[in-house]
N, C-alpha and C positions, 0 to 999 in steps of 0.2 A: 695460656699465655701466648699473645701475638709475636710473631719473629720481625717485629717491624723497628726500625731505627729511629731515633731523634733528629730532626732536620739537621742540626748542628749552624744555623744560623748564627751565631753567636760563639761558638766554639771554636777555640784556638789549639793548635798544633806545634811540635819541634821538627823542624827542617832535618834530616837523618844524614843529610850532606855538612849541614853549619852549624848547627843547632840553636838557629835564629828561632824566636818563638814569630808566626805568622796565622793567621786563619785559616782553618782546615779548609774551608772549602775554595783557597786559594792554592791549595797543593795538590801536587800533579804528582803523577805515579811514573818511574822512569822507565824509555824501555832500553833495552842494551842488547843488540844483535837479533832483531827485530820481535824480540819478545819483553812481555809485560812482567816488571818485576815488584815487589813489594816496596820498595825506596820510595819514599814520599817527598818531596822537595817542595821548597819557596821557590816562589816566580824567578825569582833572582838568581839561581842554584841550581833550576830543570835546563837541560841540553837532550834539544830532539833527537831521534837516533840518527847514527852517521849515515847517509844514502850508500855508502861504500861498503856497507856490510851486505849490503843487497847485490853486488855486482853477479854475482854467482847463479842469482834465482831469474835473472830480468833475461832474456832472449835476444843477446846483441847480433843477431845474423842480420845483414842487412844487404840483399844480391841484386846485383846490379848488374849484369846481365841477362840477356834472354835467350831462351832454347832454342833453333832456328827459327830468328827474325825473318821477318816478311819486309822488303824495303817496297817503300812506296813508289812503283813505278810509271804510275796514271797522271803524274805531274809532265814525265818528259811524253807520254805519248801523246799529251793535252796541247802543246807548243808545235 
């Protein structure tokens, strides 16, 4: 026996947020703290993950200064 699935072209689903009935292959799976959970939702009912859950992982350094600059001084001996 093949391990293969039914297109589900025609197959409809229960939203597990409303329990609207919608087309399965109109439901999205939610994620919640930047992971993929079982929760299957209607178009209507999916909420993409918050960016603020990501604050922690993202690299906010941002330096703005430099380690002994070099000033450009071939301007003033130029004049």
């Amino acid at each position: 026996m093949s391990g293969n699935f039914a297109s589900g072209k025609i197959a409809f689903g229960f939203c597990d947020r409303s329990g609207f009935r919608c087309k399965l292959t109109a439901m999205r799976k939610n994620v919640i703290n930047t992971k993929l959970t079982d929760i299957k939702t209607c178009p209507s009912c999916w909420d993409p993950d918050q960016p603020q859950y990501r604050i922690g992982m993202v690299d906010t350094k941002d330096p703005q200064a430099l380690r002994e600059p070099r000033p450009d001084i071939s301007l003033a001996d130029s004049r």
